[in-house]
Backbone as JSON, one array per atom type, in Angstrom:
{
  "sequence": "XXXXXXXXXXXXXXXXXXXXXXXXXXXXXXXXXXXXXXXXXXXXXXXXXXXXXXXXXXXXXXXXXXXXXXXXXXXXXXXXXXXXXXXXXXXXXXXXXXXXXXXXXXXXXXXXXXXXXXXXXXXXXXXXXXXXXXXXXXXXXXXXXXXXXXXXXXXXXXXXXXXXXXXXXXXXXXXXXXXXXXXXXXXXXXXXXXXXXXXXXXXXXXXXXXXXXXXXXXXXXXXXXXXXXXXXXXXXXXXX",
  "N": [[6.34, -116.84, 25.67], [6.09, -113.44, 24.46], [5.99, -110.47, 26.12], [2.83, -108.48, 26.6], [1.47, -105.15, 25.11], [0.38, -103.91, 27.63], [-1.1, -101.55, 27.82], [-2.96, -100.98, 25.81], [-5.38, -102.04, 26.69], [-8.0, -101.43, 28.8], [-8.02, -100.52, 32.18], [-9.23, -102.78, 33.61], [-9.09, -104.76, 32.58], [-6.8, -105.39, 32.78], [-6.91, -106.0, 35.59], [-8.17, -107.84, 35.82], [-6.19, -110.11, 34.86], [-3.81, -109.39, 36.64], [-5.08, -110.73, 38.93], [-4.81, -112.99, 38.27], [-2.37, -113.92, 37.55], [-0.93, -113.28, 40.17], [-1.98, -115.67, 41.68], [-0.89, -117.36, 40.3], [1.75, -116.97, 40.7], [1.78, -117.9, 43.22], [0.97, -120.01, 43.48], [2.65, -121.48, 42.09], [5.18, -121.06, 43.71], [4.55, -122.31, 46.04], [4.36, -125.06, 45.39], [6.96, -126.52, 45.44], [8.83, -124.67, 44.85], [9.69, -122.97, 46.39], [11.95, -123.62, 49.82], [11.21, -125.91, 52.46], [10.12, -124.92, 54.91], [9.17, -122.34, 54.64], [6.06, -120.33, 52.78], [4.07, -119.23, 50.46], [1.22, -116.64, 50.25], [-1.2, -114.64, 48.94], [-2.16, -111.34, 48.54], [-1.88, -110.54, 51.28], [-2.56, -108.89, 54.48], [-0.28, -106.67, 55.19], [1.85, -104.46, 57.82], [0.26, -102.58, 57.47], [-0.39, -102.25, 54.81], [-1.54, -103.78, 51.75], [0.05, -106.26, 50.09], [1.16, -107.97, 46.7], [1.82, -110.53, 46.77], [3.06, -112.68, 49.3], [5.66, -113.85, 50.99], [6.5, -116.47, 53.49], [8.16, -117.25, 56.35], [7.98, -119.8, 58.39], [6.71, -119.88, 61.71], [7.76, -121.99, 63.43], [9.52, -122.72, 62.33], [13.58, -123.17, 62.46], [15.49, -122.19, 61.4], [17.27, -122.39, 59.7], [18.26, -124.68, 56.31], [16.22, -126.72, 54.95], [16.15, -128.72, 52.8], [14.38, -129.08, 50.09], [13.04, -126.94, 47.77], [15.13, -125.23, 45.76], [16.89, -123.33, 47.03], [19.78, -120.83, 46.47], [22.97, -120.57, 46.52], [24.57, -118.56, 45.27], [25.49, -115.44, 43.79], [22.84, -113.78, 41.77], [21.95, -114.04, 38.21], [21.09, -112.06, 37.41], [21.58, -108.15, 36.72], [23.38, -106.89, 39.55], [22.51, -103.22, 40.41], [22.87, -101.39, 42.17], [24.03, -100.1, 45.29], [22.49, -99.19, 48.77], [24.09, -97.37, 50.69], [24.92, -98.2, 54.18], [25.2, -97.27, 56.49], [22.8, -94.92, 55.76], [21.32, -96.74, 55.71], [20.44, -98.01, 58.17], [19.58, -95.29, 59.43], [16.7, -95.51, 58.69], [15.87, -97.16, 59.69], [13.28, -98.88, 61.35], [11.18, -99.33, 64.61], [9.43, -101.01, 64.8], [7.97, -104.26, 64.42], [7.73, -106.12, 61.41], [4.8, -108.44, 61.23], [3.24, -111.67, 60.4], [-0.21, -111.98, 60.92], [-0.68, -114.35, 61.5], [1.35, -114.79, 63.07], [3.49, -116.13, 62.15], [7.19, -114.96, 60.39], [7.26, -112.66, 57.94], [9.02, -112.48, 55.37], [9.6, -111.82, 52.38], [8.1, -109.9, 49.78], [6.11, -110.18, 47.09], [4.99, -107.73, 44.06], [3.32, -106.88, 42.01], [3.29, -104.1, 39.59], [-0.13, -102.11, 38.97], [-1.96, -100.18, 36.75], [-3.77, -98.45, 38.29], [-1.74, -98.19, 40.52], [-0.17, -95.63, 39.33], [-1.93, -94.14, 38.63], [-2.27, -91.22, 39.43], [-0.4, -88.74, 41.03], [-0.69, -89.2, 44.43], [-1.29, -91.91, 44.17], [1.18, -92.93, 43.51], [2.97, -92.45, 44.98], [1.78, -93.49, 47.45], [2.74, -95.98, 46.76], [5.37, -96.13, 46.77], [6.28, -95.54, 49.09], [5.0, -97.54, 50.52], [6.46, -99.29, 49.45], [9.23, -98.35, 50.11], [8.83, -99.02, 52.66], [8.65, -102.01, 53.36], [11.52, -102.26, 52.87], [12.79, -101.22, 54.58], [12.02, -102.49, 57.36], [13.79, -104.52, 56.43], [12.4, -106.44, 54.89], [12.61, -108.29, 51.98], [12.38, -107.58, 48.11], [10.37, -108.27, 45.58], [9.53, -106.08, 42.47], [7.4, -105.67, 39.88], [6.69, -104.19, 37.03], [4.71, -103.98, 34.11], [3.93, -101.91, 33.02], [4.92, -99.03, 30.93], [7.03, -96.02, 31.74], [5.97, -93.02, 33.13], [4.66, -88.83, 33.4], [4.63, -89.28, 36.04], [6.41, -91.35, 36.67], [9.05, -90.86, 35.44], [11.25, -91.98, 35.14], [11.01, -95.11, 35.75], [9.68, -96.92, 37.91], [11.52, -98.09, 39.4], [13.38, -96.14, 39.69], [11.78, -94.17, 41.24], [11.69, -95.35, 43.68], [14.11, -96.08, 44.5], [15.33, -93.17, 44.72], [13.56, -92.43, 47.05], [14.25, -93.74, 48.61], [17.13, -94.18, 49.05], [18.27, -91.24, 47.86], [18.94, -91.31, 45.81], [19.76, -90.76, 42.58], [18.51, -92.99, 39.63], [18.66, -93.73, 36.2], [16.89, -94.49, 33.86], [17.1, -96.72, 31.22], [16.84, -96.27, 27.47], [16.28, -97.52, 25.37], [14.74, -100.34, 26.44], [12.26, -99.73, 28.65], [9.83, -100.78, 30.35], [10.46, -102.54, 33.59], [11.76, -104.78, 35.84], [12.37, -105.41, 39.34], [14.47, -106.92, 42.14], [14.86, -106.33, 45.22], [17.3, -106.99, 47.98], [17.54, -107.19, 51.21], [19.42, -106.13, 53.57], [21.0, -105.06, 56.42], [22.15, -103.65, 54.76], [20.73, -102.37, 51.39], [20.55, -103.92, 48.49], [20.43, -103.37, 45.08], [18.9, -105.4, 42.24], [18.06, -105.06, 38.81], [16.32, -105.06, 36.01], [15.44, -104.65, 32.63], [12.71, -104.34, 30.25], [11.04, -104.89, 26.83], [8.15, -104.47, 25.08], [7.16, -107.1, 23.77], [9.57, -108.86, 24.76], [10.91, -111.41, 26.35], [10.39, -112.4, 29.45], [12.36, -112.17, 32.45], [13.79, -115.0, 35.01], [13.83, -113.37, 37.73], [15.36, -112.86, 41.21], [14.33, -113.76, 44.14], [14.95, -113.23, 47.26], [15.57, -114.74, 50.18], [16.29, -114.6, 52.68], [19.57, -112.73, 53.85], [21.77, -113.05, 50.9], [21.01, -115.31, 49.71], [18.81, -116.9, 47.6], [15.98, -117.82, 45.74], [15.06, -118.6, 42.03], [12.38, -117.11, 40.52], [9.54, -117.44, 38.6], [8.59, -115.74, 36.23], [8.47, -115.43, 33.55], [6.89, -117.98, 33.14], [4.87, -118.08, 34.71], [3.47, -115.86, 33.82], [2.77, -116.88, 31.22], [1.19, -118.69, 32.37], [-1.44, -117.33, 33.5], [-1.94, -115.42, 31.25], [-3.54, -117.15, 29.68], [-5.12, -117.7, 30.88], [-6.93, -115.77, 30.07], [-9.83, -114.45, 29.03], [-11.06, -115.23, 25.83], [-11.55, -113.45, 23.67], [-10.29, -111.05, 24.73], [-7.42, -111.72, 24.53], [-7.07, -112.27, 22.0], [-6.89, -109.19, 21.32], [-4.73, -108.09, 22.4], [-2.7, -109.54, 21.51], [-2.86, -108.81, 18.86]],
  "CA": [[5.38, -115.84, 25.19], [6.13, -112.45, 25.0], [5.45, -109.5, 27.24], [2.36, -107.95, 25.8], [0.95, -103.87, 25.31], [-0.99, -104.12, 28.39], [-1.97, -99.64, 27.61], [-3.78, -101.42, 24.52], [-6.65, -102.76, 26.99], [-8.16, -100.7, 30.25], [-7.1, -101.0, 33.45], [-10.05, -103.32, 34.53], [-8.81, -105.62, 31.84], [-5.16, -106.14, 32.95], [-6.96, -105.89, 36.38], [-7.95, -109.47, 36.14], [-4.8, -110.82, 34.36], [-3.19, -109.31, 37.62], [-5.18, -111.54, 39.9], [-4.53, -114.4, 37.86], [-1.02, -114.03, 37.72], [-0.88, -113.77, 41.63], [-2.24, -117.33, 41.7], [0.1, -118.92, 39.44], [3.04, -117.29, 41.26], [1.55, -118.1, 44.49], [1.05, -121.57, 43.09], [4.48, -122.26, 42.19], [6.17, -120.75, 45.01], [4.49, -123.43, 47.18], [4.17, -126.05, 44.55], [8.3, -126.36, 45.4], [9.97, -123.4, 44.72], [9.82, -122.64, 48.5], [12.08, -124.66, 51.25], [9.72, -126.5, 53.29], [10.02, -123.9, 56.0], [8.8, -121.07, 54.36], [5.28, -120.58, 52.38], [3.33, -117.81, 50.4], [-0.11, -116.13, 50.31], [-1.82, -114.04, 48.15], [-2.72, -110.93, 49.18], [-2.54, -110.24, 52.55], [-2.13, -107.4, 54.78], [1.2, -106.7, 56.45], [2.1, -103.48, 58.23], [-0.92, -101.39, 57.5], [-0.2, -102.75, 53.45], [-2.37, -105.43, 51.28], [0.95, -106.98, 49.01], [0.36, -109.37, 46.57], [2.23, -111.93, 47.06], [3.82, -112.67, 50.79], [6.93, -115.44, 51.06], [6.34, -116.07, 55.04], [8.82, -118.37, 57.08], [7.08, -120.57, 59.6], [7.27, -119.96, 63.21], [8.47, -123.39, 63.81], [11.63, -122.95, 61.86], [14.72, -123.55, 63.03], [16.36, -120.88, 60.37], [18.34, -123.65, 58.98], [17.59, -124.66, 55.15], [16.4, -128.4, 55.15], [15.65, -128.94, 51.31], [12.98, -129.16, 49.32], [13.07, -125.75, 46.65], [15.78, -124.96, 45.16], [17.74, -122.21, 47.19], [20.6, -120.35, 45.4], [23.77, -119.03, 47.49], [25.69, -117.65, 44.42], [24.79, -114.43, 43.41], [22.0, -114.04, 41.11], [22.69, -113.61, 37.09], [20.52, -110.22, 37.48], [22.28, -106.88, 37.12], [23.05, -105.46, 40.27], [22.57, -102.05, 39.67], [22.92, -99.8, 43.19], [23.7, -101.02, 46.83], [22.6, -98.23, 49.9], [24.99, -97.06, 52.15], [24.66, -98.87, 55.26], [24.58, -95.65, 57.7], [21.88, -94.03, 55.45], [19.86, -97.61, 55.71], [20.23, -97.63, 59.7], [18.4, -94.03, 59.96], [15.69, -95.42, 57.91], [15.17, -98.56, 60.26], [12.21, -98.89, 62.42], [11.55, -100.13, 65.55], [8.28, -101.92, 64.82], [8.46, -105.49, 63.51], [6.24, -106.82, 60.64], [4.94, -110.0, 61.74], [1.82, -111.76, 59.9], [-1.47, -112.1, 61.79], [-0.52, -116.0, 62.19], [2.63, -114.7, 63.92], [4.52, -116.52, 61.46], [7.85, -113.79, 60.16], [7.44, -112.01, 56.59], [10.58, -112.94, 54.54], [9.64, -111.45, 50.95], [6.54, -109.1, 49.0], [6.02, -109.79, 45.41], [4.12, -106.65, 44.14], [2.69, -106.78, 40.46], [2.43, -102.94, 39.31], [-0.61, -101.99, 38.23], [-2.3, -99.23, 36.03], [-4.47, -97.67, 39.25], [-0.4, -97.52, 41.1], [0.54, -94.77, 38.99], [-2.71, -93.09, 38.32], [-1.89, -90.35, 40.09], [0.78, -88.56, 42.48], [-0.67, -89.55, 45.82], [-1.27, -93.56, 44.23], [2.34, -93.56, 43.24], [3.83, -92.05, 46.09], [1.52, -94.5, 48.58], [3.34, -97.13, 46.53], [6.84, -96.16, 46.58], [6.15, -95.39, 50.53], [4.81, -98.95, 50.7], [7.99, -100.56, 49.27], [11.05, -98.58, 51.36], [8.53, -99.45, 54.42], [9.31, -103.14, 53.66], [12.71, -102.33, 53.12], [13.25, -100.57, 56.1], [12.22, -103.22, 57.62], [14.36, -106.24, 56.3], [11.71, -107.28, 54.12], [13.06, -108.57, 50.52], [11.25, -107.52, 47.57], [10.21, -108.04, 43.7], [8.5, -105.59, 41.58], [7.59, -106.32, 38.23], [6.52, -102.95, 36.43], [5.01, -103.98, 32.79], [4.08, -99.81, 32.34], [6.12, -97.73, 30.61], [7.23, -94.77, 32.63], [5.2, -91.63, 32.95], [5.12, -87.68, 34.14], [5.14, -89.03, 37.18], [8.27, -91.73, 37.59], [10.04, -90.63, 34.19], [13.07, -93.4, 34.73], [10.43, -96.17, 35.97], [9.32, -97.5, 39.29], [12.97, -98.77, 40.44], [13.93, -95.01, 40.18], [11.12, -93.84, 42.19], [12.08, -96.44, 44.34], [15.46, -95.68, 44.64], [15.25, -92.07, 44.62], [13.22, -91.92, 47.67], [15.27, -94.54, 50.16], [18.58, -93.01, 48.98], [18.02, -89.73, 47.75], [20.44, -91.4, 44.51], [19.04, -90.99, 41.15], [18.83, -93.43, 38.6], [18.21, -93.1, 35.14], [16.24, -95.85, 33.18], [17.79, -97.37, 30.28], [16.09, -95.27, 26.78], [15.56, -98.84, 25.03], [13.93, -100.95, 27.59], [11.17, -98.84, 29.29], [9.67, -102.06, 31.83], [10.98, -102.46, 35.03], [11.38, -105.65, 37.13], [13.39, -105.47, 39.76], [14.58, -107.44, 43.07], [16.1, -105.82, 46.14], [17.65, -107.52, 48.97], [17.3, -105.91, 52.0], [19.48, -107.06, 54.77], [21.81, -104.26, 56.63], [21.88, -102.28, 53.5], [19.49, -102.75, 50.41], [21.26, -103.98, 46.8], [18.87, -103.79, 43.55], [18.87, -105.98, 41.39], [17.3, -104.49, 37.88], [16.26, -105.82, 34.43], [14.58, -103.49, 32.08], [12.46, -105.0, 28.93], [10.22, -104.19, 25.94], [7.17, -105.37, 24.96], [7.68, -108.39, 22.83], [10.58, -109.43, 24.86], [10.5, -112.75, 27.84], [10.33, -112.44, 30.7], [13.65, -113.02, 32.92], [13.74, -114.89, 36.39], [14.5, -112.15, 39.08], [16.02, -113.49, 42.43], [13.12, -113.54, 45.26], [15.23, -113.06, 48.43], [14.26, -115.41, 51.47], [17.55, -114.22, 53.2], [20.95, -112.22, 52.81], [22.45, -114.3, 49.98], [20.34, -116.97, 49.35], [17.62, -116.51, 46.81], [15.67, -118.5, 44.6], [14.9, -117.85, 41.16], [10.83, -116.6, 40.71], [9.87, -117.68, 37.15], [8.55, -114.96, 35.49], [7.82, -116.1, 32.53], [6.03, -119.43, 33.35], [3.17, -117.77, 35.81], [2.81, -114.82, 33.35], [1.86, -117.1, 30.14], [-0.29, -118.99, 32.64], [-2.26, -116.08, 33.75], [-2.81, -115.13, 29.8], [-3.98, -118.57, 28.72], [-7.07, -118.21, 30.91], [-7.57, -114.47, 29.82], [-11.09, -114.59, 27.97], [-10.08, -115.31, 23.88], [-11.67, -111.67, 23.2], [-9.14, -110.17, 24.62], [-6.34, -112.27, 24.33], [-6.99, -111.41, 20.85], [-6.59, -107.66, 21.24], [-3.06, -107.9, 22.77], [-1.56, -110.72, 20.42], [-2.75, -108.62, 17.43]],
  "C": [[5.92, -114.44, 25.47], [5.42, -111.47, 25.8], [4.66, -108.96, 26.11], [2.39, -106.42, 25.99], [0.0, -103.44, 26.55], [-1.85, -101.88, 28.29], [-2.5, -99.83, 26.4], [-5.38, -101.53, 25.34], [-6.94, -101.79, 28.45], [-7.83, -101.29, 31.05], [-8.26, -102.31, 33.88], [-9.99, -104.82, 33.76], [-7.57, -106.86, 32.65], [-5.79, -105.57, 34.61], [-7.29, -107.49, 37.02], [-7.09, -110.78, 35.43], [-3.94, -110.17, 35.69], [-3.23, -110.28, 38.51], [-4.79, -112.98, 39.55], [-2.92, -114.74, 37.96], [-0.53, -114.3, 39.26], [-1.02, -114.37, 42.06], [-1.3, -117.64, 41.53], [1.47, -118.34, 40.09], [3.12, -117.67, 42.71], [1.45, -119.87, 44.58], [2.37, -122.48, 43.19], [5.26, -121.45, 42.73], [5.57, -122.04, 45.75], [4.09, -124.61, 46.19], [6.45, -126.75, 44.38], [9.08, -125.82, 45.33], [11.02, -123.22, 46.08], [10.77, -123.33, 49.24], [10.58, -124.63, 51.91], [9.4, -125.31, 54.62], [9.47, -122.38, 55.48], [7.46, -121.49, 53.06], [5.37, -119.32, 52.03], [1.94, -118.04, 50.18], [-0.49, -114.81, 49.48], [-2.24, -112.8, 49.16], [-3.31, -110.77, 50.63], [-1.79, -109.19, 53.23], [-1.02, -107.78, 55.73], [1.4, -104.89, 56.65], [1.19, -102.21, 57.59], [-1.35, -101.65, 55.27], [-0.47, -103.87, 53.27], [-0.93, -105.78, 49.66], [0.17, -107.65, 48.0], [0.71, -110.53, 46.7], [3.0, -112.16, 48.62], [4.33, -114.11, 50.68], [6.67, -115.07, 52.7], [7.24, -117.4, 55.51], [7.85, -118.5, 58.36], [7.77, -120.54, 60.85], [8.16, -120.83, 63.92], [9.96, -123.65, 63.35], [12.77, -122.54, 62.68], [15.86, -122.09, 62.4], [17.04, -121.86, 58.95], [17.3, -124.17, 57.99], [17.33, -126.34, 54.89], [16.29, -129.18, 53.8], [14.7, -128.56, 50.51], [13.03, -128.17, 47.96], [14.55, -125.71, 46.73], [17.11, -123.62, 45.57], [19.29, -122.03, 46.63], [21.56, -119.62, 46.19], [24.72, -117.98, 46.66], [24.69, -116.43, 44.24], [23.7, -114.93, 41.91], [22.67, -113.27, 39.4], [22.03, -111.98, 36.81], [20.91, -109.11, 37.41], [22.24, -106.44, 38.18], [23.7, -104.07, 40.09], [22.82, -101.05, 40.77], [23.04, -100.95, 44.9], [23.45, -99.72, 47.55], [23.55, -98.17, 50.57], [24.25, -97.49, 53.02], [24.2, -97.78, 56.51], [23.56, -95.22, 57.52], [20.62, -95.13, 56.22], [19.59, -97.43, 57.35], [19.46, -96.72, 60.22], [17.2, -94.41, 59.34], [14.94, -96.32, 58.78], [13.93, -98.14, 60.95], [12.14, -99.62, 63.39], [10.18, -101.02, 65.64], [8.74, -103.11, 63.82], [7.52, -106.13, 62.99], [6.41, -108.08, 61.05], [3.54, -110.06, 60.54], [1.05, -112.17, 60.84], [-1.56, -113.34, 62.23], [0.73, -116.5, 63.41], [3.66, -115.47, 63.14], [5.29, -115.29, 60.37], [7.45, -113.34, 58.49], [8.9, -112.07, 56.18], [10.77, -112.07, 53.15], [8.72, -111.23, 50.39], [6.71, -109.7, 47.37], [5.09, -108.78, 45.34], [4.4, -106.64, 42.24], [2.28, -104.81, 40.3], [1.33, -102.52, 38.63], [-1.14, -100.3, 38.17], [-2.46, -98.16, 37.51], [-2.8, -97.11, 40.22], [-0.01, -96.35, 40.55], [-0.3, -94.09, 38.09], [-2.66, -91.54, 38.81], [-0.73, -89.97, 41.24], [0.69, -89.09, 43.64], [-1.07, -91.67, 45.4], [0.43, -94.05, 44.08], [3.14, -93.51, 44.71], [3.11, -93.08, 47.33], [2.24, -95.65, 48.43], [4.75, -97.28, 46.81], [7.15, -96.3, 48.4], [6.13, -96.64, 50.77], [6.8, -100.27, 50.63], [9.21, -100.04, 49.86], [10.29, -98.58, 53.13], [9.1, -100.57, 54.47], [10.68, -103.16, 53.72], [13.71, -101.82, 53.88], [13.26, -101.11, 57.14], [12.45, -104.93, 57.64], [13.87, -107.16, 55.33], [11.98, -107.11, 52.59], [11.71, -108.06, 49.74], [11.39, -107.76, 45.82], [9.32, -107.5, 43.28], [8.45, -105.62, 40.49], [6.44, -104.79, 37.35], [5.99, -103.27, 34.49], [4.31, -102.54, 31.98], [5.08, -99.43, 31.96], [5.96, -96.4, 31.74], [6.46, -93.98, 31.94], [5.1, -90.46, 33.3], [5.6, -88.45, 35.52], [6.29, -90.25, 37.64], [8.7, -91.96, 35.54], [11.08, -91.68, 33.96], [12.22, -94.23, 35.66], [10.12, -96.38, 37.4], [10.39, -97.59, 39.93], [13.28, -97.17, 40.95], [13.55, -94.6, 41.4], [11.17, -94.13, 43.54], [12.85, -95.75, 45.27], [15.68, -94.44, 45.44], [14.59, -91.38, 46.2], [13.84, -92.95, 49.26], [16.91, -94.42, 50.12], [18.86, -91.93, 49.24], [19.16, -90.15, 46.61], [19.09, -91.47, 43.34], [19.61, -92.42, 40.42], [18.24, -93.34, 37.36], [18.07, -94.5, 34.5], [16.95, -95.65, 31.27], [16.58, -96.83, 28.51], [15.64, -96.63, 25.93], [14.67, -99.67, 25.25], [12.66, -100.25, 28.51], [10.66, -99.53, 30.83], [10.42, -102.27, 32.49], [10.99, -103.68, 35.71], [12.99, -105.34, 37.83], [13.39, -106.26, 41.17], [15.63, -106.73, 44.01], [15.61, -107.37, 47.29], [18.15, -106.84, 50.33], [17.86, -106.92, 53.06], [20.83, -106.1, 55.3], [21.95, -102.97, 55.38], [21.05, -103.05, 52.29], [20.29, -102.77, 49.13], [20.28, -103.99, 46.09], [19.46, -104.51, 42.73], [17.82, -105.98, 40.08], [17.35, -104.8, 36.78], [15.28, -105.01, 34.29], [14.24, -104.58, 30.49], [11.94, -104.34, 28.26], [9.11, -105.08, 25.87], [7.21, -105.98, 24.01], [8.59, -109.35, 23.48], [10.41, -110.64, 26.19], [11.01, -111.81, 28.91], [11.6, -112.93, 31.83], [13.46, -113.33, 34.25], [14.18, -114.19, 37.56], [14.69, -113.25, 40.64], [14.98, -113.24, 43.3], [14.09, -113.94, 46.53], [14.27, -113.71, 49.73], [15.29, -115.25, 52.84], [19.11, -114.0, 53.06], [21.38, -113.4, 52.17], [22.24, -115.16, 49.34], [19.06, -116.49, 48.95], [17.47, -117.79, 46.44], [15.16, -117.8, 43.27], [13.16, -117.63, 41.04], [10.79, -116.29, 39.32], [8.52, -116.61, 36.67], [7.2, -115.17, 34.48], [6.67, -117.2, 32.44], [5.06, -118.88, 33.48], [2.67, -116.94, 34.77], [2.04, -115.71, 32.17], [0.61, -117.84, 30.83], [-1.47, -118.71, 32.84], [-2.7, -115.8, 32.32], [-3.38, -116.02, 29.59], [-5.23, -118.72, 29.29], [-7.55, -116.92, 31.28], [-8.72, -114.78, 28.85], [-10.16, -114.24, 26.43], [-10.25, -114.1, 23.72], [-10.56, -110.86, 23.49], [-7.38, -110.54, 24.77], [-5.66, -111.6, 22.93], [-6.13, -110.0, 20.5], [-5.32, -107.74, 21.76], [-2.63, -108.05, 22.06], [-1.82, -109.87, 19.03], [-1.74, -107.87, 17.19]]
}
């Protein structure tokens, strides 16, 4: 299915095609995706921040990968597009350590952008703050951006991103407008960036569960599942 217009329908629309989507990738992350040692959760708060998706390794683990999902040690087929200098990432570190409230470690955020993120300067900027906190400290991430850029991040979310845990510009691709992207955050931070249109699928981005070793985080799948139990009315209004 393709990616639809979601600036066709208000925000309160594609506010509950958000939550639905956060299911179905919360679903199939622990429906196998996952090694057995590691789980996710919907929405929950880590370091002063409500994510939406949280990959969490279990206290009990060993570290060591015992089966089950699918982990990936080759690189991912994803563009990477920018790695940090390692010195810069070091001044950025912190000395507090996200844990979750079960005491079991935080491994990896998914974060769905939505409309209300980039209603204004101080929603974008809480967001961009939000994501080089996790990656300041260690914590992998995927953002999936289906806005077009606006005054306020002109070359997309990744830039914004980018722009403020570097201080490196990047410049978004004049074809593509949408944004998903995956960093890997482990001594220094690589991106990994795919830019789409609306019409076009959805590609699996790498979900980082430690340096090197990803799995793939299907995209596509969760998103048509999330439409299919959008009320017909406005299914309608997209697909027309």
């Amino acid at each position: 299915m393709p990616v639809h217009d979601w600036t066709n329908v208000d925000a309160g629309i594609f506010h509950a095609f958000h939550h639905s989507w956060i299911e179905e990738i919360q679903r199939a992350l622990n429906a196998g995706l996952l090694p057995p040692d590691y789980y996710a959760l919907p929405e929950q708060q880590a370091a002063g921040f409500g994510p939406d998706v949280l990959t969490l390794q279990s206290a009990e683990s060993t570290g060591a990968y015992q089966g089950g999902g699918s982990i990936l040690l080759e690189e991912p087929q994803v563009r990477l597009v920018a790695e940090s200098d390692q010195e810069f990432y070091r001044q950025k570190q912190k000395s507090v350590v996200v844990r979750h409230v079960t005491g079991d470690r935080i491994v990896a955020v998914v974060e769905l952008v939505s409309h209300g993120n980039k209603s204004s300067q101080s929603a974008l900027r809480s967001f961009v703050e939000k994501a080089v906190e996790f990656l300041s400290r260690n914590v992998h991430l995927v953002i999936v951006d289906l806005f077009p850029p606006g005054p306020r991040d002109p070359d997309g979310i990744h830039a914004a991103i980018w722009q403020s845990f570097t201080g490196q510009h990047y410049e978004l691709p004049d074809a593509n407008p949408l944004t998903l992207a995956a960093y890997e955050a482990a001594g220094s931070v690589r991106a990994f960036v795919e830019h789409v249109s609306v019409g076009d699928s959805l590609p699996a981005m790498p979900l980082y569960l430690r340096p090197r070793a990803h799995i793939p985080l299907p995209l596509e799948q969760t998103y048509n599942s999330a439409f299919a139990v959008l009320p017909r009315r406005w299914r309608d209004v997209l697909s027309a």
